[in-house]
KOLPA-619473 format. One record per residue (C-alpha): z, x, y. Coordinates in Angstrom, 3 decimals, padded with zeros to 6 digits, always signed. Example, Ala and Ser with C-alpha at 12.3 -4.5 7.8 and 13.67 -1.06 7.14 Angstrom:
// KOLPA-619473
{zz:+007.800	xx:+012.300	yy:-004.500}
{zz:+007.140	xx:+013.670	yy:-001.060}
// end
This chain:
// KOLPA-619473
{zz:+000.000	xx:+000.000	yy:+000.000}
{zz:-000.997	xx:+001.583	yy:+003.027}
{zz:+000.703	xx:+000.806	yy:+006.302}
{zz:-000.314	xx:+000.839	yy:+009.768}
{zz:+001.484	xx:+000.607	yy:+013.172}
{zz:+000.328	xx:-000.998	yy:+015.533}
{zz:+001.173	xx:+000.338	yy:+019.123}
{zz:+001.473	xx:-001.204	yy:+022.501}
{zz:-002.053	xx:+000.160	yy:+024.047}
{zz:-003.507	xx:-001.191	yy:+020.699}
{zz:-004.252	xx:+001.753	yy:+018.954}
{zz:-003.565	xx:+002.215	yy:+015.595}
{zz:-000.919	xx:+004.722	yy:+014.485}
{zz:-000.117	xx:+006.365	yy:+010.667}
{zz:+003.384	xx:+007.558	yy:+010.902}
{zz:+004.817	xx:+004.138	yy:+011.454}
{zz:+007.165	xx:+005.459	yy:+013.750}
{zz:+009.376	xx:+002.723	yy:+015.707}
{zz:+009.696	xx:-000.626	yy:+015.502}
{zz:+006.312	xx:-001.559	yy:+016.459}
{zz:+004.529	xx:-004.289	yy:+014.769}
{zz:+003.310	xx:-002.712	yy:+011.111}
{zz:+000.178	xx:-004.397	yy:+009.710}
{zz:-000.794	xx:-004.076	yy:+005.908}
{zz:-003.886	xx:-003.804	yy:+005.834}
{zz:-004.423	xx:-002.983	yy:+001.795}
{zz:-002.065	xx:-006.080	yy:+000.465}
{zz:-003.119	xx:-008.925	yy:-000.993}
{zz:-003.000	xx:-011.235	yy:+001.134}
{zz:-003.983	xx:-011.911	yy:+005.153}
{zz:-003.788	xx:-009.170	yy:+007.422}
{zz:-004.043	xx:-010.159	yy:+010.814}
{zz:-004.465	xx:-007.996	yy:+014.477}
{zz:-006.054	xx:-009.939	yy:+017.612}
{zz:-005.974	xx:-008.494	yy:+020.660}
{zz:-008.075	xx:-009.663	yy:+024.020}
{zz:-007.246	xx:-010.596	yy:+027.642}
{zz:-009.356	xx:-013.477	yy:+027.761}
{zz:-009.520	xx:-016.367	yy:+027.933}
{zz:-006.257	xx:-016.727	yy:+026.272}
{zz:-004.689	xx:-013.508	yy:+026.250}
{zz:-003.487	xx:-012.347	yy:+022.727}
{zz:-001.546	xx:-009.324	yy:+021.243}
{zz:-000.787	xx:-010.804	yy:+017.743}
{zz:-000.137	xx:-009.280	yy:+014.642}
{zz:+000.807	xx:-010.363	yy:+011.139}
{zz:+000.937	xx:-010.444	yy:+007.309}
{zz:+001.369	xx:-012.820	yy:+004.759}
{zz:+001.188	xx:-012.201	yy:+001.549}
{zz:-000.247	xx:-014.064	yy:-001.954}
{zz:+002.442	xx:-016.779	yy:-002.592}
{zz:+003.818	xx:-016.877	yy:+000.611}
{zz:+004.129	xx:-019.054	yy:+003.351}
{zz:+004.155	xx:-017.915	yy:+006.715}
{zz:+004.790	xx:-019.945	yy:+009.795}
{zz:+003.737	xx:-019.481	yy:+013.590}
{zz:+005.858	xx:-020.847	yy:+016.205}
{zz:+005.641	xx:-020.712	yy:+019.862}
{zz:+005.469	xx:-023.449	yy:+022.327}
{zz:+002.320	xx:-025.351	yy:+023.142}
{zz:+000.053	xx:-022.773	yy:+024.710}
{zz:+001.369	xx:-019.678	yy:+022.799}
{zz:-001.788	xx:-019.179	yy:+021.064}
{zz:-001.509	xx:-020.443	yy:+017.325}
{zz:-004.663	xx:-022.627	yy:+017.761}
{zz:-006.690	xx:-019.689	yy:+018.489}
{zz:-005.153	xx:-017.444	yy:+016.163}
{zz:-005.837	xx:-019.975	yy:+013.462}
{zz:-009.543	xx:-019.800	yy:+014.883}
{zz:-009.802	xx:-016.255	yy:+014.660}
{zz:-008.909	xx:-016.716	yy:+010.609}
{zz:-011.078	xx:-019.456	yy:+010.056}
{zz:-014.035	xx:-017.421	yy:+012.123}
{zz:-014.605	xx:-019.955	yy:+014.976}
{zz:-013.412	xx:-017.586	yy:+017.155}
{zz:-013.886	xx:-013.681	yy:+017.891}
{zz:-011.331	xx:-011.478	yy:+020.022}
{zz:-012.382	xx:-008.851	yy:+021.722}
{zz:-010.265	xx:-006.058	yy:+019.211}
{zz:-009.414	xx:-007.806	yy:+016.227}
{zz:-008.933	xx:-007.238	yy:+012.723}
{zz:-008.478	xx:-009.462	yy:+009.771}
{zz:-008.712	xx:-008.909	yy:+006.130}
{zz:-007.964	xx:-011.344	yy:+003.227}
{zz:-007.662	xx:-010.364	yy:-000.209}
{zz:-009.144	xx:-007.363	yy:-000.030}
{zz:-012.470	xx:-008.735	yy:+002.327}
{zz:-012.761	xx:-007.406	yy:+005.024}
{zz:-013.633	xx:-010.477	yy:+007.763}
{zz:-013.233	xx:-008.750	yy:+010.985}
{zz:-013.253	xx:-005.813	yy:+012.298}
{zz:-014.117	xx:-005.032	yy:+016.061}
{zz:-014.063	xx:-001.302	yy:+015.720}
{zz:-016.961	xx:-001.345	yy:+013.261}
{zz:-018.633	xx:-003.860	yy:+014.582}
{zz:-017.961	xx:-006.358	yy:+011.572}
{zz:-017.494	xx:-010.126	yy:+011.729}
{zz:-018.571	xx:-012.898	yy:+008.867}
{zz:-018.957	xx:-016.148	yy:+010.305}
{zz:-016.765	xx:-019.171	yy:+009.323}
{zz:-019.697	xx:-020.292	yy:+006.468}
{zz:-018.875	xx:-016.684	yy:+004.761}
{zz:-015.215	xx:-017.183	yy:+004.532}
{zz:-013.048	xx:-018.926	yy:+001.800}
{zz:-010.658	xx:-020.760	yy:+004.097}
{zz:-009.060	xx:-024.178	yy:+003.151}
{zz:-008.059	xx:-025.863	yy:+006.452}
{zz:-005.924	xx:-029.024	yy:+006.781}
{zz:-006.048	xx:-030.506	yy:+010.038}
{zz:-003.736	xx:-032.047	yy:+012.279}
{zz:-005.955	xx:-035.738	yy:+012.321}
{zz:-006.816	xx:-034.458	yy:+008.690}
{zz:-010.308	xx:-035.108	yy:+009.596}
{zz:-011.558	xx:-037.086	yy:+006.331}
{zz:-014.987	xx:-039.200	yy:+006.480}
{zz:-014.177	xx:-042.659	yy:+007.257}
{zz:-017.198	xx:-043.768	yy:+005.208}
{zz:-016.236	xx:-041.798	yy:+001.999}
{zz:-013.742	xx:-042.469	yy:-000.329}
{zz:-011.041	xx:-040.522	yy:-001.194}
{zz:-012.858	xx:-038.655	yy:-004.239}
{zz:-015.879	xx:-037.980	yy:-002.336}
{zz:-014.441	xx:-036.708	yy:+000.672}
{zz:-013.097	xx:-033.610	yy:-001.617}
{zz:-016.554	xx:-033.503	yy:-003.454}
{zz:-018.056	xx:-033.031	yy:+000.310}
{zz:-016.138	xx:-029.431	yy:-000.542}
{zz:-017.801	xx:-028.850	yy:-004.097}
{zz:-021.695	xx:-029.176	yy:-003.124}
{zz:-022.008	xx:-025.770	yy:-005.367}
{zz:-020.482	xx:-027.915	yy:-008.579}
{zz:-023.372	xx:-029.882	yy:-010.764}
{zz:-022.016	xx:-033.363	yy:-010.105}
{zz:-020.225	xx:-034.711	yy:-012.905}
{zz:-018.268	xx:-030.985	yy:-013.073}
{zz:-017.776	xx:-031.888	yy:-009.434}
{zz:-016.502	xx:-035.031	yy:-009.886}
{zz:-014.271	xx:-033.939	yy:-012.416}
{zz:-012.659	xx:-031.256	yy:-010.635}
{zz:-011.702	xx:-033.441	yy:-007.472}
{zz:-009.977	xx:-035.994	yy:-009.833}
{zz:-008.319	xx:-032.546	yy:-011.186}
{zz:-007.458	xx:-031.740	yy:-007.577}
{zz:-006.558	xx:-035.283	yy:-005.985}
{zz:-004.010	xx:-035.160	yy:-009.670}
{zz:-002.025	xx:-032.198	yy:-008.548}
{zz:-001.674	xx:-034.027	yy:-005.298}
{zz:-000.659	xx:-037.322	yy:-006.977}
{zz:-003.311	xx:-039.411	yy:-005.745}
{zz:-004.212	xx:-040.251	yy:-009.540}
{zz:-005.789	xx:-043.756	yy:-009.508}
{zz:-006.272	xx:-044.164	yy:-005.381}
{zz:-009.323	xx:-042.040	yy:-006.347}
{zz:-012.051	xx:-044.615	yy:-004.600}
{zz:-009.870	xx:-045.680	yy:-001.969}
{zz:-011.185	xx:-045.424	yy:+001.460}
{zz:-008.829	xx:-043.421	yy:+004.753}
{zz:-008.310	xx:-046.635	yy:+006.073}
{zz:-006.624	xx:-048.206	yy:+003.347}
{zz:-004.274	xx:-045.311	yy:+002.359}
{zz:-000.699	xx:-044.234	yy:+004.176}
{zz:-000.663	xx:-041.355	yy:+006.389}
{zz:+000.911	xx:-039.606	yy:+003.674}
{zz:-001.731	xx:-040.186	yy:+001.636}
{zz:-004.531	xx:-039.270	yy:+003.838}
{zz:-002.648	xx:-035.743	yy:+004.621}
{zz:-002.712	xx:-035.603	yy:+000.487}
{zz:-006.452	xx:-036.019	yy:+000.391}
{zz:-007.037	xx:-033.584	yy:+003.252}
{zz:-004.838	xx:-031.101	yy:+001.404}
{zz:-007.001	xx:-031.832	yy:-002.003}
{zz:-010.259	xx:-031.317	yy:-000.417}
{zz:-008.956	xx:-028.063	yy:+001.341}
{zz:-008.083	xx:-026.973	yy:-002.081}
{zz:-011.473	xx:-027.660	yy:-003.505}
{zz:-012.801	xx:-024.662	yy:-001.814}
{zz:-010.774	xx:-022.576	yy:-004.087}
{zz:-009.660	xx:-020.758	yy:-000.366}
{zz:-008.121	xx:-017.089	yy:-000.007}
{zz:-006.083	xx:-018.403	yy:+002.096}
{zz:-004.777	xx:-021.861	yy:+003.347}
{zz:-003.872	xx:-022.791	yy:+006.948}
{zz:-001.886	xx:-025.864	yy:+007.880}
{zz:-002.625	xx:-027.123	yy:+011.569}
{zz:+000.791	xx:-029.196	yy:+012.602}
{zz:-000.037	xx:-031.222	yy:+008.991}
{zz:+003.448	xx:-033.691	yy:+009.192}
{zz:+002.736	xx:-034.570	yy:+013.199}
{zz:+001.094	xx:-037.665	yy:+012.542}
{zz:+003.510	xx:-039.410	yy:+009.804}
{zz:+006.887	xx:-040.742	yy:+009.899}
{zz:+009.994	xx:-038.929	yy:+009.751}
{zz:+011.122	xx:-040.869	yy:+005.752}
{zz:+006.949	xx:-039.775	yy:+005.035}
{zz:+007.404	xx:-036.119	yy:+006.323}
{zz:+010.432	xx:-035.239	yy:+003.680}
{zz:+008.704	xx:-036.956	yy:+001.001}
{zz:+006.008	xx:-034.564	yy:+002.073}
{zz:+007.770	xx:-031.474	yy:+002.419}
{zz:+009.008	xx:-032.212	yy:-001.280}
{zz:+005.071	xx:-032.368	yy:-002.534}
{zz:+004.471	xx:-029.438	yy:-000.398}
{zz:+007.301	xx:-026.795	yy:-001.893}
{zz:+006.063	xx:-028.861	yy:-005.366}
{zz:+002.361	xx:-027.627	yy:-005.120}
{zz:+003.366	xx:-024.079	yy:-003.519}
{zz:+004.702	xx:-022.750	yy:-006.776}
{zz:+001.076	xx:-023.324	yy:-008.313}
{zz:-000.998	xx:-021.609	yy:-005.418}
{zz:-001.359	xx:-017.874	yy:-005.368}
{zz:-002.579	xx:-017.741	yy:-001.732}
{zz:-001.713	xx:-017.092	yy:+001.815}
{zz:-000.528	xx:-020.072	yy:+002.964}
{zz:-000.290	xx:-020.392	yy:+007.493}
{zz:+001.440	xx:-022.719	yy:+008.882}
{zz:+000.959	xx:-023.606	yy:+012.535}
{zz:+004.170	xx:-025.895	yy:+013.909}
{zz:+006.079	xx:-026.399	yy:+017.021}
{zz:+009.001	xx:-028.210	yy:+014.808}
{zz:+011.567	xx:-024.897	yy:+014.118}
{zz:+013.658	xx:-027.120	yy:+012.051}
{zz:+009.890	xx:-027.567	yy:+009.643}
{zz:+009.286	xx:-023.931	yy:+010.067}
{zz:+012.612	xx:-022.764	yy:+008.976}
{zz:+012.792	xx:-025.367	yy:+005.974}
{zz:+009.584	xx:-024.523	yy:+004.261}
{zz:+008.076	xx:-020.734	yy:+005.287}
{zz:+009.506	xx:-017.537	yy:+003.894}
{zz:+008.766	xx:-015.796	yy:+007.262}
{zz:+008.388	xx:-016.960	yy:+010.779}
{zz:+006.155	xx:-015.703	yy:+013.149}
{zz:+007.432	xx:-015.893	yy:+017.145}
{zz:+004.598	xx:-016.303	yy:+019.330}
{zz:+004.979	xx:-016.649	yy:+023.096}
{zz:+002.641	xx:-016.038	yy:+025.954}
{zz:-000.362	xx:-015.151	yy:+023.312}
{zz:+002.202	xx:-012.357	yy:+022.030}
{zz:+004.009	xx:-011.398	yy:+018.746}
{zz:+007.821	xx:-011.175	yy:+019.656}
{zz:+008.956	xx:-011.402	yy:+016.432}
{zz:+008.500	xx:-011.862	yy:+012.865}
{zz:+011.168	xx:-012.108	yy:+009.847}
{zz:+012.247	xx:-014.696	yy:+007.292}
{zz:+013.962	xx:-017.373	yy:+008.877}
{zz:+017.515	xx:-016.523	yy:+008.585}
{zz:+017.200	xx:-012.839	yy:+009.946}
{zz:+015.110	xx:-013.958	yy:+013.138}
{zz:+017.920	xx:-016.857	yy:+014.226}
{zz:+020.420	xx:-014.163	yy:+013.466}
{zz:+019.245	xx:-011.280	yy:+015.013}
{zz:+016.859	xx:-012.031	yy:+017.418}
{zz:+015.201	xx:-008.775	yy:+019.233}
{zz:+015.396	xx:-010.420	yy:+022.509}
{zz:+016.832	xx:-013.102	yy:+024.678}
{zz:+013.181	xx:-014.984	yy:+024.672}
{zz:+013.174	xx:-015.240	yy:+021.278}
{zz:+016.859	xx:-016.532	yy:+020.566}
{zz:+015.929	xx:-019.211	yy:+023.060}
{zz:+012.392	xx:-019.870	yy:+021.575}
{zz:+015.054	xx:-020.196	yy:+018.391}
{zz:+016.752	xx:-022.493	yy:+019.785}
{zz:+019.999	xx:-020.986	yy:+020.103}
{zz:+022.582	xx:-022.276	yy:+022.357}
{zz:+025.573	xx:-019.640	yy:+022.674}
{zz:+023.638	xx:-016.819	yy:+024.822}
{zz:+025.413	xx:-015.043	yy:+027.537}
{zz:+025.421	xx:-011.552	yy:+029.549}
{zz:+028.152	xx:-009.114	yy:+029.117}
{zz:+028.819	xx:-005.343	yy:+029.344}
{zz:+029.196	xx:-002.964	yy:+026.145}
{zz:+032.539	xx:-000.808	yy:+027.056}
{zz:+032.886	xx:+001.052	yy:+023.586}
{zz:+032.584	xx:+001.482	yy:+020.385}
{zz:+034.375	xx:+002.337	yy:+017.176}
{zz:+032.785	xx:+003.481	yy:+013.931}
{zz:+035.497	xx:+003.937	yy:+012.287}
{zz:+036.206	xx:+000.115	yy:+012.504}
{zz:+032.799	xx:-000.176	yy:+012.884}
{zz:+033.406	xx:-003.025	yy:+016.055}
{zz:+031.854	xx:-002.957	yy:+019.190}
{zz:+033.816	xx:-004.122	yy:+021.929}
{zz:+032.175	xx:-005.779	yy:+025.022}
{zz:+033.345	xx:-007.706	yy:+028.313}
{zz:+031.876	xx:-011.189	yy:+029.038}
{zz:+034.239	xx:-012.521	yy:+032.427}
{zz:+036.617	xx:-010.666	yy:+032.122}
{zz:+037.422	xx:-011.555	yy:+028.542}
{zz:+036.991	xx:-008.143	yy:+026.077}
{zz:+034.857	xx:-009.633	yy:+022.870}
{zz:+035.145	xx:-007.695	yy:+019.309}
{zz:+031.293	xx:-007.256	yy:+018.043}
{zz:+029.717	xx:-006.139	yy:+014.925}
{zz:+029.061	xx:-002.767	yy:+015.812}
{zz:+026.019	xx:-002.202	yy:+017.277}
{zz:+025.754	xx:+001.578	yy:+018.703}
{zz:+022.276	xx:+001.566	yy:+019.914}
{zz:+023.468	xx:-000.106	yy:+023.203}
{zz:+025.661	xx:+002.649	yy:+025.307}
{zz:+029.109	xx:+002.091	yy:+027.071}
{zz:+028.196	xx:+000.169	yy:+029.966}
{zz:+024.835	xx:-001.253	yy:+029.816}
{zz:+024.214	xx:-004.578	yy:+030.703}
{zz:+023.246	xx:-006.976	yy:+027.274}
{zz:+022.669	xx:-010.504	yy:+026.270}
{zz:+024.432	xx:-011.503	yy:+023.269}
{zz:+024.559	xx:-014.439	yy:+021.144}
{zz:+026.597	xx:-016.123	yy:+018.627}
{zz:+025.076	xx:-018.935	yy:+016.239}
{zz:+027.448	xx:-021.935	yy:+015.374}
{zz:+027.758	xx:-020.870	yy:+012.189}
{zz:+029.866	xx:-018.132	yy:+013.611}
{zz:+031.887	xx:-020.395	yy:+015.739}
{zz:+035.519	xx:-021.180	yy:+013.623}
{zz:+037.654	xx:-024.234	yy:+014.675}
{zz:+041.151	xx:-023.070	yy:+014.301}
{zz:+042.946	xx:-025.829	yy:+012.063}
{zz:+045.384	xx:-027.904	yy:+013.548}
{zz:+049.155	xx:-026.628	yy:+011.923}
{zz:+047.432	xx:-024.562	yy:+009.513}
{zz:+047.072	xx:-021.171	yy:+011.446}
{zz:+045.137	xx:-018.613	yy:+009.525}
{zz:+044.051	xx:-014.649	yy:+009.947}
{zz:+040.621	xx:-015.347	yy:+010.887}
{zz:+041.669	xx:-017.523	yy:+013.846}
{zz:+042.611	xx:-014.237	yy:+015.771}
{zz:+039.434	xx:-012.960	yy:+016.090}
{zz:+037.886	xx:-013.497	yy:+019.421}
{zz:+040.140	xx:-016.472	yy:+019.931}
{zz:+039.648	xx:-018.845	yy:+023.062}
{zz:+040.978	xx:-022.376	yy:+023.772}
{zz:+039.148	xx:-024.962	yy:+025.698}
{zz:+038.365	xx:-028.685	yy:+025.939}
{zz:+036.062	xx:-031.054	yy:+024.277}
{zz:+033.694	xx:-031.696	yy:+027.041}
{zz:+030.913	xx:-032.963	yy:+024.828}
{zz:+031.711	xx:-034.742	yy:+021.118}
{zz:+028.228	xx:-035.974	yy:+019.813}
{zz:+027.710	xx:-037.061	yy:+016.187}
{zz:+024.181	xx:-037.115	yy:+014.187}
{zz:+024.359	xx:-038.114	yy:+010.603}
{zz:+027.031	xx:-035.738	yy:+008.473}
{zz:+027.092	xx:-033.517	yy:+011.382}
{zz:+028.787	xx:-033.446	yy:+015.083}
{zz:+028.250	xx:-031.049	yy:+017.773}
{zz:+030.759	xx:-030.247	yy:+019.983}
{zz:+030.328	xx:-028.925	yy:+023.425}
{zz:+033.944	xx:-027.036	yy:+024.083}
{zz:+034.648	xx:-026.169	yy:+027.995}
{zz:+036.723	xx:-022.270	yy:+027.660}
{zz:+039.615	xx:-022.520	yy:+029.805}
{zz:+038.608	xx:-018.488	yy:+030.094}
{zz:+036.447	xx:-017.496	yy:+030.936}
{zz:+035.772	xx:-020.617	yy:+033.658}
{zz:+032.744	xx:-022.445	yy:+033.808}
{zz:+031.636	xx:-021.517	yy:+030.078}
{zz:+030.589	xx:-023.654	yy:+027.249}
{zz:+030.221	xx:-022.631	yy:+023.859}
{zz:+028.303	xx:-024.911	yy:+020.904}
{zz:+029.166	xx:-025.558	yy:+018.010}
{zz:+027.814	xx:-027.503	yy:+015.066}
{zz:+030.524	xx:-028.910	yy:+011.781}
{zz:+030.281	xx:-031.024	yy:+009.291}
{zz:+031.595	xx:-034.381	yy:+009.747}
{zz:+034.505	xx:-034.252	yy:+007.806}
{zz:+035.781	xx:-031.467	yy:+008.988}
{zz:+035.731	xx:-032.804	yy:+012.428}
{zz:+036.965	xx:-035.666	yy:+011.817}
{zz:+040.015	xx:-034.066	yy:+009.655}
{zz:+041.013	xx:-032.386	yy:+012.447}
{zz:+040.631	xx:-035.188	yy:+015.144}
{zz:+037.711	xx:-033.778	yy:+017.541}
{zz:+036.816	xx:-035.951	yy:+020.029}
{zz:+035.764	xx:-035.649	yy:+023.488}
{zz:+038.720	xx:-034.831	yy:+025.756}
{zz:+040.756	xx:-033.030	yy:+023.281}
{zz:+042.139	xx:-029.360	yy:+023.574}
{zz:+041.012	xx:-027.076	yy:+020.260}
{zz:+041.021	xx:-023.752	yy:+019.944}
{zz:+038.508	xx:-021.681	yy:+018.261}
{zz:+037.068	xx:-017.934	yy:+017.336}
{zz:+034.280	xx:-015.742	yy:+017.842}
{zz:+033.829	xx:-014.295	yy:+014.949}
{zz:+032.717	xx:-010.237	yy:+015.248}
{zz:+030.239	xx:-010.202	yy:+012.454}
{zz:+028.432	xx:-012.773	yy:+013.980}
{zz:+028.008	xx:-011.553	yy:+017.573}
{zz:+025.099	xx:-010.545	yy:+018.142}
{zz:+023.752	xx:-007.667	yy:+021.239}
{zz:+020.123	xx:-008.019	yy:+022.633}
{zz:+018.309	xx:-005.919	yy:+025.889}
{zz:+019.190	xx:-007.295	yy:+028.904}
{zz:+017.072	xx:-010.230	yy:+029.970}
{zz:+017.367	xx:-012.195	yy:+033.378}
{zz:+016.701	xx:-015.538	yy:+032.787}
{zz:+016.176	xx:-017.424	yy:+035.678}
{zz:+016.387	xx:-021.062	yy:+035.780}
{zz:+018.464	xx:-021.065	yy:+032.640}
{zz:+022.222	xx:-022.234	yy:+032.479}
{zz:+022.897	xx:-020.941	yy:+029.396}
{zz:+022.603	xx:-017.308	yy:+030.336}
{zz:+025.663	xx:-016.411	yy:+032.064}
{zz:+026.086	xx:-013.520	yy:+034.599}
{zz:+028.957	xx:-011.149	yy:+033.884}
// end
């Protein structure tokens, strides 16, 4: 497997030195580097190998439509570079680029796209004109099976569920027998009950594909439920990628715990650290914070840090523990909201002033332990999951908070 690193003037570098974005460009499956300053500027790069599902999230205008695009070959940066299963698609430097015809790409759209005229069998036969016809017809009952459409075969669109026409749009992208598969918002246009039963079928029919699969979403609770890795787009540009877990915990930056979703991030000041104890100590307010130690940032510099709600410990009424005296704070319930088996509670710190921190508990727990808006709780930061970013200002955002 032979790595290369891809640095910021967009040249490519051997030694893989850094932390710059590494594309494999001898794997087996999708290898992708697009870079151009118009129309849409781009500086995107990515893997995702046979099996795997990998998803790309950014806000609307981040540039996963294009990128998806540039895979399919309806599009053509100015430096780019993408190679699936060992064919080679693009590649600016050489002057190489197949045209969309030439590549094996199954593509499920967000409308699905599906002849209204054709029925459900015949809009995935419109995807095996190489078959004879009867071996075509038998191969998109075989395909419309593993979707479990068995027996709505010569149904038309308009008589099936939304559910079903994503099905048949999945079926006929499979037809192609695709290198890789791409997924254009797929669960946008069906109902919330629809979209689990979906996501079900979806991890269901993954463990028979041995393919790329891209997923293009703006939902991060759908990204993080069914990819492997994420992708961070923002601004045309790869922040980020990681499975799901590692990126909300240890974002590289500010932008992308925000683009994550993450509500505890705040400014504060590294003032040592200890390897021995292997804590980093830091001062947000006033208040001196115990972090996971983190020696790349020097006595003090300015950081953002973060904490995910995970990380955030109630301290149990009369039942005082050890880990309560990590980090601990006291505060009021300013905010008590409850969805389904969960509530999120919103707790004002009595110090530092004018801070809120998050957090997200089961219901039972809450309830156990009386939360409710107005009450007085204490809770704890705890070290391990404090996490230290590069200083970012943030303007226009009140959940950054200025030392």
């Amino acid at each position: 497997m032979r790595w290369v690193t891809i640095l910021r003037d967009g040249m490519v570098d051997d030694s893989n030195a850094g932390n710059a974005m590494r594309l494999d460009i001898d794997g087996q499956g999708v290898a992708v580097r697009l870079r151009q300053a118009k129309p849409i500027p781009l500086d995107v790069t990515f893997n995702c190998q046979k099996g795997e599902m990998l998803a790309l999230v950014g806000p609307s205008g981040s540039g996963k439509t294009t990128v998806l695009r540039s895979i399919v070959g309806l599009h053509q940066s100015e430096q780019g570079f993408v190679k699936c299963q060992e064919e080679l698609w693009q590649d600016s430097s050489a002057g190489h680029f197949l045209a969309a015809h030439q590549r094996k790409v199954g593509m499920v759209f967000q409308n699905y796209a599906l002849f209204p005229h054709l029925t459900a069998i015949q809009n995935v036969q419109e995807s095996l004109a190489h078959l004879p016809k009867q071996a075509g017809s038998e191969y998109a009952k075989e395909i419309l099976s593993r979707v479990h459409l068995s027996g709505l075969e010569d149904r038309y669109p308009k008589t099936l569920s939304g559910g079903q026409q994503q099905r048949v749009a999945v079926a006929r992208a499979l037809a192609r027998e695709p290198k890789v598969l791409l997924l254009d918002e797929p669960f946008s246009a069906v109902d919330q009950v629809t979209r689990r039963r979906l996501y079900r079928e979806l991890a269901e029919l993954r463990r028979t594909l041995s393919m790329p699969i891209i997923l293009v979403t703006h939902d991060l609770e759908e990204a993080t439920l069914l990819a492997d890795k994420l992708c961070i787009l923002h601004k045309g540009v790869t922040l980020q990628t990681g499975t799901p877990l590692d990126v909300a915990a240890h974002p590289v930056s500010a932008t992308v715990a925000r683009l994550m979703d993450q509500q505890n991030l705040f400014v504060a000041h590294v003032v040592s650290h200890n390897p021995q104890a292997q804590k980093t100590l830091i001062r947000w307010r006033g208040v001196v914070l115990e972090a996971n130690y983190q020696p790349d940032y020097l006595p003090g510099v300015k950081v953002c840090w973060m904490i995910q709600s995970a990380n955030v410990l109630l301290h149990r009424r009369h039942r005082p523990s050890n880990g309560e005296r990590e980090n601990p704070l006291s505060g009021i319930v300013a905010s008590y909201t409850v969805l389904s088996e969960y509530a999120i509670a919103q707790i004002a710190c009595d110090a530092p002033e004018n801070v809120v921190i998050t957090m997200t508990l089961p219901i039972h727990v809450a309830r156990r332990n009386d939360l409710g808006q107005g009450e007085q709780v204490k809770i704890s930061l705890l070290a391990e999951g404090i996490h230290l970013m590069p200083f970012e200002k943030l303007r226009g955002d009140k959940s950054i908070n200025v030392d």
